[in-house]
N, C-alpha and C positions, 0 to 999 in steps of 0.2 A: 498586777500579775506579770512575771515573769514573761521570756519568748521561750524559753523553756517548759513553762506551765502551758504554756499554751498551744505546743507543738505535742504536749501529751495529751492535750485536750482537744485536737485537734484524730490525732491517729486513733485514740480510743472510739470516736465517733467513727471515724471509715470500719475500724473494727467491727465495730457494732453493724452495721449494714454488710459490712462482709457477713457473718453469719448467720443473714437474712431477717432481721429485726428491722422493719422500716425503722426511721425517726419522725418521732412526734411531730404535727403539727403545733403553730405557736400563735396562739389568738384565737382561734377558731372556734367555738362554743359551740358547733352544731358538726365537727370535724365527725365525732362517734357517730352519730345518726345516720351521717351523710353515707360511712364506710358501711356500714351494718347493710344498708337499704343498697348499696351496690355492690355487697358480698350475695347479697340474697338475689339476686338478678343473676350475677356472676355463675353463682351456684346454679341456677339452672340451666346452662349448658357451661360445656368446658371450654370452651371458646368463643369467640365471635364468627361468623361469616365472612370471609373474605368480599368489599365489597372495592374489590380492583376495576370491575369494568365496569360500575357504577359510579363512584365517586373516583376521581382523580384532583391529586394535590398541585394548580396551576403554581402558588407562591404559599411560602411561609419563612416566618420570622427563624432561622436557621440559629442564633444564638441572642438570648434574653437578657441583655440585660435591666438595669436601675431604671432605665429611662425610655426602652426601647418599645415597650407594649407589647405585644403580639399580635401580627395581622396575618390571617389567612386568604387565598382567592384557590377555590375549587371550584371546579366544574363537575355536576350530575347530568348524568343521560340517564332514559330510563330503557332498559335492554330488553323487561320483557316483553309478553308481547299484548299486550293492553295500557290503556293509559293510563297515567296515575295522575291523584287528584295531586294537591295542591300539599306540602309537607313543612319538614323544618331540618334545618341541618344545625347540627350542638357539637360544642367540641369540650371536651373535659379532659383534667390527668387527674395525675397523682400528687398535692404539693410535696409530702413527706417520703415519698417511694425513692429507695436505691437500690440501685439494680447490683446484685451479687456476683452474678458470673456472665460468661461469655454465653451460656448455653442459656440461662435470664433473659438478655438481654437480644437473644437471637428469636426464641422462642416466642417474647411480646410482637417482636416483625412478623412473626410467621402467621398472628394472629391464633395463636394456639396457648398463649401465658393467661390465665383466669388473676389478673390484674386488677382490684377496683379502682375507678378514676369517678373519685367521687368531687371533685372542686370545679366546677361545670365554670369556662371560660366566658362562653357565649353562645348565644342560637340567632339562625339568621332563615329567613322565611325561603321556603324555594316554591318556584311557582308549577300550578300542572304542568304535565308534560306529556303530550301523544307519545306515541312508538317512535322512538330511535330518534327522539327530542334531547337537543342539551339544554341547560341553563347552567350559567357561570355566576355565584356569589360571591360575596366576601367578607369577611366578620374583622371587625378591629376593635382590640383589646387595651385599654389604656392600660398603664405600668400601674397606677393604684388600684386599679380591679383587684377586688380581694380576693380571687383563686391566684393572682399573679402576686401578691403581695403575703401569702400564704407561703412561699417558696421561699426558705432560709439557707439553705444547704444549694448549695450549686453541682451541677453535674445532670446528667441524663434524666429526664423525665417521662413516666409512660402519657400519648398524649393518643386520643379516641375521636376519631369523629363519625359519628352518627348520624345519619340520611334516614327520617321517618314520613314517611306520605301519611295522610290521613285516613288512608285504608288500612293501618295497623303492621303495614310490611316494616319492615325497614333492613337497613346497610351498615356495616362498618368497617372501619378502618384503621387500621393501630399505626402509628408515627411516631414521632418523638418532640419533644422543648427541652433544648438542652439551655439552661440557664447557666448565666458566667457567675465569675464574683466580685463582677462588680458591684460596688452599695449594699456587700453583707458582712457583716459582723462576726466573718470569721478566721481563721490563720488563713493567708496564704501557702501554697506550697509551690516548691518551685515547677516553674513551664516545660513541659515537656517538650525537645527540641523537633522538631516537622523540617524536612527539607521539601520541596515541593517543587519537581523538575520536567520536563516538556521537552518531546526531540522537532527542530522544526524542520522537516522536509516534507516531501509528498510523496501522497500513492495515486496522485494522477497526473504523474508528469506526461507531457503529449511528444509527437512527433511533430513537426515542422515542415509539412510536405514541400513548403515553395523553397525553403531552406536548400531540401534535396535535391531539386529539378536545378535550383540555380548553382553547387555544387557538380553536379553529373555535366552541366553545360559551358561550368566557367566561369558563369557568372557571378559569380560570390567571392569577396575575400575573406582573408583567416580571422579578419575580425565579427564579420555574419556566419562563419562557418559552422553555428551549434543548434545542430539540429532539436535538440532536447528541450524543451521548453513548459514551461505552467501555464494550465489551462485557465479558461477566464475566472470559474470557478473558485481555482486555487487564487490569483491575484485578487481578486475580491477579500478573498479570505484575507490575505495578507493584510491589505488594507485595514479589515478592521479589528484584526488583534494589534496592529502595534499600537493602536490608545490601551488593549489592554495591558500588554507587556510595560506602558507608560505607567501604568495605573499602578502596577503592583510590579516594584524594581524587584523582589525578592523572588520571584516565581525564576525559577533556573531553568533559561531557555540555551540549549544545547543543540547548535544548530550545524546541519549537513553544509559545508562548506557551498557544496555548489545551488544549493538552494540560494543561500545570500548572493551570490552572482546571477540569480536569475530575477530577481527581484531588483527592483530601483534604486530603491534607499534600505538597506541593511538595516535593522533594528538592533539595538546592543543586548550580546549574549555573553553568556556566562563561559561558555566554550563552544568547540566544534567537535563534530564526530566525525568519522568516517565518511570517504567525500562518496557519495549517492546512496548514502546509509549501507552501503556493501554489506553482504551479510559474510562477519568475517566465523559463523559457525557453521554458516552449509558450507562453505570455505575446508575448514577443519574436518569436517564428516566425510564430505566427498576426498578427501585426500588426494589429488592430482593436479598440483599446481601448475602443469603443462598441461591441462585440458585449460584452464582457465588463460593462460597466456596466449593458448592457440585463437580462444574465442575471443581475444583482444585486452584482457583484464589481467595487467602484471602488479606483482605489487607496491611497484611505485605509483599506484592510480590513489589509490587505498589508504596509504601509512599516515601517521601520523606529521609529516613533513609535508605530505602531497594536502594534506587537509592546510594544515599553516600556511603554506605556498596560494590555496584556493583562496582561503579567510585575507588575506593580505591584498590579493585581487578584486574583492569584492569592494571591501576598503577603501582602496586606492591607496594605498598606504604599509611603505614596503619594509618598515618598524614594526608593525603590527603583530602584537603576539595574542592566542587565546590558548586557555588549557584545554587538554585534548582528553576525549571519553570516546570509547568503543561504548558503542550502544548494541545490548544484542538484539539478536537478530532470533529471525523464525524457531531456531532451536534454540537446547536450553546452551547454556555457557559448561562446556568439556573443558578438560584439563589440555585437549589437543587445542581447542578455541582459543582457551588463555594465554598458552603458551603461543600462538599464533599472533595474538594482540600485543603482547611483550614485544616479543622481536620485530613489532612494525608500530613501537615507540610509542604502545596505549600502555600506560604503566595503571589507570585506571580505568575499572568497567563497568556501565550500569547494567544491572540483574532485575528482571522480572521476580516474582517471590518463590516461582521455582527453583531456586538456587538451594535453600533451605528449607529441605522440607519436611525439618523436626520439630515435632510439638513443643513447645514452651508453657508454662504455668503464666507466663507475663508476657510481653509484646518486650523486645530488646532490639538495642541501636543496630541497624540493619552494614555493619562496618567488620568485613571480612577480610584477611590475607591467604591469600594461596599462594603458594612455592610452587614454578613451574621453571622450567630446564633454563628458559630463558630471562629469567628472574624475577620477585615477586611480584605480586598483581594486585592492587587492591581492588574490591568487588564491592559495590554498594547495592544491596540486594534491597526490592521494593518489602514494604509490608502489605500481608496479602490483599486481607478486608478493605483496609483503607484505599488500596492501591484500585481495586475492582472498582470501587462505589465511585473514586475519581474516573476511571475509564467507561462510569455510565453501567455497570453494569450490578444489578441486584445482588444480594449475598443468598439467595437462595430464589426458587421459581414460586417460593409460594410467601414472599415478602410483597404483597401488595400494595402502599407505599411506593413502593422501590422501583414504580414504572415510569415515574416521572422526574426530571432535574432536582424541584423541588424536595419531592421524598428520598431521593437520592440525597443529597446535599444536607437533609436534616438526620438520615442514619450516619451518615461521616461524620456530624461531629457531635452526634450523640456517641459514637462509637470510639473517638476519637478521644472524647472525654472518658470515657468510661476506664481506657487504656492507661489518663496518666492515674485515674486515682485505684489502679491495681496496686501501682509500684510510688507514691506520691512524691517519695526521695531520693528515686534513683534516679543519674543521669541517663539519659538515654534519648537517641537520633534517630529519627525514624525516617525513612525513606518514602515518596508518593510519584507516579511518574501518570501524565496526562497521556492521552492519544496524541500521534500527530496532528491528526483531523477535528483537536477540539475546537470550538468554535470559540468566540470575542466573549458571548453570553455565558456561556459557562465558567471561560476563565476569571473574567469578573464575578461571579457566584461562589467560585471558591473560593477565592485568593481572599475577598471581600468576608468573606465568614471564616477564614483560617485568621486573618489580622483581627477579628474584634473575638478571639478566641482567648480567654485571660490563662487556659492552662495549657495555653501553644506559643511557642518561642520560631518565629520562623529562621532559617538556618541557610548558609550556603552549600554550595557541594564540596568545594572544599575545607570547609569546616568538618561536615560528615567525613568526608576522606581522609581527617589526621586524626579523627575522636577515637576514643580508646578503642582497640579491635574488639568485637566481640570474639570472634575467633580463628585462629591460624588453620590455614587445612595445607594437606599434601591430596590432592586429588589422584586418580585412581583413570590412567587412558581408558577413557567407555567407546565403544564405536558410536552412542548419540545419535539417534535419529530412526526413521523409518522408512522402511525401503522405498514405499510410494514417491515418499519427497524425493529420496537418492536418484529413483531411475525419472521423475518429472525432472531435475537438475541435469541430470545426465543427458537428458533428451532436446534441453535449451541450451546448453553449453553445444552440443552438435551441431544446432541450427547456425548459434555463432560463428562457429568455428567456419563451417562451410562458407559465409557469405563473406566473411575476412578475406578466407582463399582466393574466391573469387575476384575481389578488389586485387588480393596482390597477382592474380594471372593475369588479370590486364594489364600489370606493369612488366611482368617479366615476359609475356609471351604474345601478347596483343599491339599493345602501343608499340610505333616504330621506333625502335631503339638505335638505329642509325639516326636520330632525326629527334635532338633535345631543343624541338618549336619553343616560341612561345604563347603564352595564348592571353588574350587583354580580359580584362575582369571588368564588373563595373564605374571603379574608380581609377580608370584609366591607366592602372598599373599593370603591368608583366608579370606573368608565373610560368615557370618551368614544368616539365611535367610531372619531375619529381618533384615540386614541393605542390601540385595539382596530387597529385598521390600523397603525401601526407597530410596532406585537407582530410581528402576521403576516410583515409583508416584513424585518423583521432577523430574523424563525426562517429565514425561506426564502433571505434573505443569510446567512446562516451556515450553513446547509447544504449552499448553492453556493460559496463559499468551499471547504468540506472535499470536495466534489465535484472542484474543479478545482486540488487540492493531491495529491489522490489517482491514481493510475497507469491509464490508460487501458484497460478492459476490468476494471478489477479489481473489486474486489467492495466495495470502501468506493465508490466511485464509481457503481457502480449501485444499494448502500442510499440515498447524496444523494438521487441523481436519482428515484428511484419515493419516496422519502418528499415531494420537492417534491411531483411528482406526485399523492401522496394530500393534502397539502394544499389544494392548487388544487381537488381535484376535491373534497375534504370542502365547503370552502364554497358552490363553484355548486351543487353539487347538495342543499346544506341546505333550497331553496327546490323547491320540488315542489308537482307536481298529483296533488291526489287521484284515486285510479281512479273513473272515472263509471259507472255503471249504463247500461245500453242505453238511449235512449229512443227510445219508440213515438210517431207521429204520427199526429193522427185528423182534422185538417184542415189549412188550407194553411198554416199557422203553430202553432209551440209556443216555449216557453222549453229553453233546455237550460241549469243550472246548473254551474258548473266554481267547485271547492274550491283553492286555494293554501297550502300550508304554507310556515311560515317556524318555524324553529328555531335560526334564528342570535340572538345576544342584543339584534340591532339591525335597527329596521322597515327593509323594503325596499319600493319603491316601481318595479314594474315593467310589463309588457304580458301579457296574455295572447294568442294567436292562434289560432285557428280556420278549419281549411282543408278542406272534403268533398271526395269523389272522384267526385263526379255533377254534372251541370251541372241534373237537376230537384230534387237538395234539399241547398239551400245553407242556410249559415249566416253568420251577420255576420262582422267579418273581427277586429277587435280589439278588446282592453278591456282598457282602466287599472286596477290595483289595488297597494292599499300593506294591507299586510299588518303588522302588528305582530309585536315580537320575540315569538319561541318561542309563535305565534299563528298562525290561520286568516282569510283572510277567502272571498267568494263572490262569482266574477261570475257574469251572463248573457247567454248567445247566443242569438239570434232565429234560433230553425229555419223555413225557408219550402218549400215543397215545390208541385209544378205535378204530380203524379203519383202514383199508388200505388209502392212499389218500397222500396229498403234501401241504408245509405251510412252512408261511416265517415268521422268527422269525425276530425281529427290535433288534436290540442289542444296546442300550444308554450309554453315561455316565452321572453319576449325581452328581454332589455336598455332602457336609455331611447332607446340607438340605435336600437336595431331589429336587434340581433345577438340569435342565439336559444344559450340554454344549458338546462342539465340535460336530465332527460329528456320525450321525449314522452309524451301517452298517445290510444289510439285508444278513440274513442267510437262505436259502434254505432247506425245513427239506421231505425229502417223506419217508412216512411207509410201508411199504412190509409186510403186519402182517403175523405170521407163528403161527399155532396151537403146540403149546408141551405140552402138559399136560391129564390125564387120559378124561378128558370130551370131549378134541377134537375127543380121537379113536372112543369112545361111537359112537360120532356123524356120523363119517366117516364110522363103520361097518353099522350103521342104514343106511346109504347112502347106501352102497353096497349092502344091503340086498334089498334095496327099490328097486335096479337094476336090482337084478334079477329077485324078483319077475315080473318085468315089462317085461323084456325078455322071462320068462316061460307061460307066458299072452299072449305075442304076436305070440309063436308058437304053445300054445293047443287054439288058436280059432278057436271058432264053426263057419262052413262057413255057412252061408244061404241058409235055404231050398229052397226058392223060386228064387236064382239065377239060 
């Protein structure tokens, strides 16, 4: 027979199953009976039970083939609230079942498809179990088992597992056996191309508090100077993806340049993104590229040069070149976004499946061109289903299955299959992108079941990115996005912006600017205070960077922002006034002395002020002092008083403007007034005089005649 005969003898068979005609079973002498006897079960309810929070799928065999067997490990608890006696768990498909449509093959997950799975695998005993008891089995299927050896036709199979106690209840669960083709005796057709791509950066990048303290004091050079760092969490992590990334070279890991510098040993990637994942579409949406430069983030941090520049560093190796990908970010990808990625040298972008969000009859190569002002952009848009069920997450809340790895990982490439044999001869790329946060075990679960996959071709990203377009767009400026996110963005860009300021007022109005010190570091070298000042604002632009790469509300993005925060505030407040004692007043003037600390490694040159809360005992209003690094000096205020009485003096510090920072302190002032001078005696003799008289008054009184 021809390859020609055989490719029609091939499509007429998909044919056939496309218009919902299973295909016969081949061998099977008790095939009729088996179906008859599980249509008639079937038939009495339209569904099965969802038995999600009973049976859970720990492992299964994700793709079948010749030699592979099938082995299950599930774990039953029993939820309600009595015990159950002692049961069996059975797992059966369909050998001959193909699934027709997408709403087929959604429908059997949902546990709502009246499917029979009459070629029973295997059953394995499960033991009692009291209330909120688990037990974990496992069933292994050899590759000659005749339900497994019943399967001629390769692709998606419906597959049941059934949880029956000896009390007559029981459980189910709809899954899938997607079987390859390998060891059957039919055309192949060609592989359908899967690119399957990973961004590696973090959402829990930390702040570096001693980082800060030895920065704000000196102690740090420009080579410790990064505050931004992965938590132990993430380095763990690190660790044990790179056996997986070892494991499987094709999985396209696209990685945040400054992640691989924070990391030991870089693992090889496929390219870089945007350096702290910046999100270059809240970027676009918020449209104020001076708000973002104010909060430290220009777009030289960002480009596609600054990523190349980071990746080379990591390296150690200043040849170093990787292809560069805008990965988007929180929003969806705007024609203002694209057009923003162009001009900062992403000629390429990956898309979530929101990019496209028109119905197809087929699944097609995920490879789009957009014309934007600053020239075209290629988009590599994920596919939807496949892309979720890779990100761990169900294709609907009532796929039962689909709560664990396992069930997860056996709908992908049932699903997966079921996609090429829609279209069996048409070229086509499809696109899958992991979480950052996937784990080592996952990665090996898929990459591991996408490679022994006979009708998946895995694929580069640049392969995808020159495959034929599916389609050119001229996109359409949207304003993109939701207010909430605008005015939370709006609201951390302010905080930035603010605590920048602050760093640059200590240079221009704080530190002594007559007096370019130097100040010694740990490793025994000199810095100026300007390049002590450009320490400071690239920790605090690099912090804002992974701030506004980070997801809004989330927890790497509030570590940024309160570590900016304790920078800013570590320095204004290194300058302080010492707490003053009360002072007493015994005439119409004293001194009041006020202490100033300075602990930064460079003289500062600022105001003091002094303000009472009485109008009879005031004090001078200001005084100039420059204080020496990690030093004290003292002014004085000229206490004046018109009265006996008590008043609290507010002692400030203020900038060379006359803007007041750190903290205050209140000074306690009481007057004791004492008379010295000739007009007090004056007064004092008239007083005694007045006394006597008063006393010579009271002993020559006239008594009354008429008493």
């Amino acid at each position: 027979m021809g390859a020609a005969a055989c490719a029609c003898i091939c499509a007429l068979a998909l044919s056939i199953g496309a218009l919902g005609t299973p295909l016969a079973a081949y061998g099977d002498e008790d095939d009729s009976a088996q179906t008859d006897s599980a249509q008639t079960e079937d038939a009495q309810t339209s569904a099965d039970d969802s038995g999600a929070d009973v049976i859970a799928i720990d492992q299964s065999t994700a793709v079948v083939s010749a030699t592979s067997g099938y082995h299950l490990v599930a774990t039953i608890t029993n939820r309600s609230d009595q015990d159950l006696p002692a049961g069996t768990l059975s797992v059966s498909t369909n050998a001959s079942y193909t699934f027709v449509s997408r709403t087929d093959i959604q429908d059997w997950a949902d546990g709502q498809a009246s499917i029979p799975t009459p070629n029973e695998l295997g059953s394995v005993q499960v033991p009692a179990l009291a209330v909120g008891e688990s037990a974990t089995v496992s069933l292994d299927v050899d590759s000659a088992q005749t339900a497994l050896a019943a399967i001629v036709t390769w692709g998606p199979k419906p597959l049941r597992i059934a949880y029956q106690p000896q009390d007559g209840t029981g459980e189910f669960l709809h899954t899938f056996l997607t079987r390859s083709s390998d060891g059957l005796s039919m055309q192949q057709t060609p592989a359908m191309g899967l690119t399957v791509a990973m961004p590696l950066t973090s959402d829990q990048w930390q702040v570096d508090d001693e980082t800060i303290d030895g920065l704000v004091s000196g102690d740090a050079d420009d080579e410790a100077a990064t505050a931004v760092t992965l938590g132990s969490d993430d380095s763990k992590a690190v660790k044990a993806r790179e056996q997986a990334f070892a494991n499987h070279p094709m999985l396209q890991v696209v990685a945040d340049p400054s992640y691989l510098n924070a990391v030991q040993m870089p693992p090889k990637v496929a390219g870089v993104t945007q350096p702290g994942a910046f999100d270059i579409t809240d970027y676009a949406a918020y449209g104020d590229a001076d708000a973002y430069t104010q909060a430290g983030v220009s777009t030289d941090m960002w480009n596609a040069d600054a990523a190349q520049s980071l990746y080379r560093e990591a390296l150690g190796d200043e040849s170093a070149s990787a292809a560069a990908y805008a990965w988007q970010g929180e929003r969806d990808w705007s024609a203002q976004a694209l057009n923003q990625a162009a001009q900062q040298g992403y000629d390429t972008v990956i898309a979530s499946s929101s990019f496209d969000q028109s119905e197809t009859d087929t699944v097609h190569t995920g490879t789009y061109v957009v014309h934007t002002d600053a020239g075209d952009v290629t988009v590599l848009s994920e596919q939807r289903e496949l892309g979720k069920l890779a990100k761990g997450q169900a294709l609907s809340e009532t796929a039962a299955a689909e709560t664990t790895d396992a069930g997860l990982l056996a709908r992908f490439m049932a699903q997966s299959a079921f996609y090429q044999m829609e279209q069996p001869y048409t070229s086509r790329n499809l696109l899958v992108t992991l979480d950052a946060n996937a784990d080592a075990e996952w990665i090996e679960q898929l990459m591991g079941a996408v490679e022994q996959a006979s009708w998946l071709t895995l694929t580069d990203l640049d392969t995808m990115a020159t495959a034929d377009v599916y389609d050119e767009l001229g996109m359409e400026q949207v304003d993109n996005g939701e207010q909430a996110a605008t005015d939370a963005l709006e609201g951390t860009l302010s905080t930035l912006s603010a605590t920048r300021n602050d760093i640059t007022r200590l240079s221009t109005a704080i530190l002594d600017d007559t007096d370019d010190g130097n100040a010694d570091t740990q490793n025994g070298e000199s810095t100026s205070a300007d390049e002590w000042i450009a320490m400071l604002l690239d920790t605090h632009d690099d912090m804002a960077l992974h701030a506004l790469g980070a997801a809004d509300g989330s927890a790497a993005r509030t570590r940024m922002t309160e570590g900016m925060q304790l920078l800013s505030s570590s320095l204004l407040g290194a300058v302080t006034i010492t707490p003053s004692e009360s002072v007493t007043v015994v005439s119409e003037s004293a001194q009041m002395p006020v202490t100033v600390d300075n602990t930064l490694p460079y003289a500062v040159r600022v105001r003091v002020s002094s303000l009472t809360d009485s109008m009879q005992i005031v004090t001078s209003r200001l005084a100039d002092v420059t204080v020496p690094a990690n030093g004290e000096e003292q002014v004085t205020f000229t206490i004046r008083v018109s009265t006996s009485g008590s008043a609290t003096a507010t002692i400030a510090l203020q900038d060379r403007d006359g803007n007041a920072f750190g903290a205050t302190q209140n000074t306690p002032i009481t007057s004791v007034l004492r008379i010295s001078d000739m007009s007090g005696f004056v007064i004092i003799g008239f007083a005694v005089l007045l006394g006597a008289l008063g006393l010579w008054r009271q002993f020559h009184r006239k008594k009354d005649a008429n008493a």
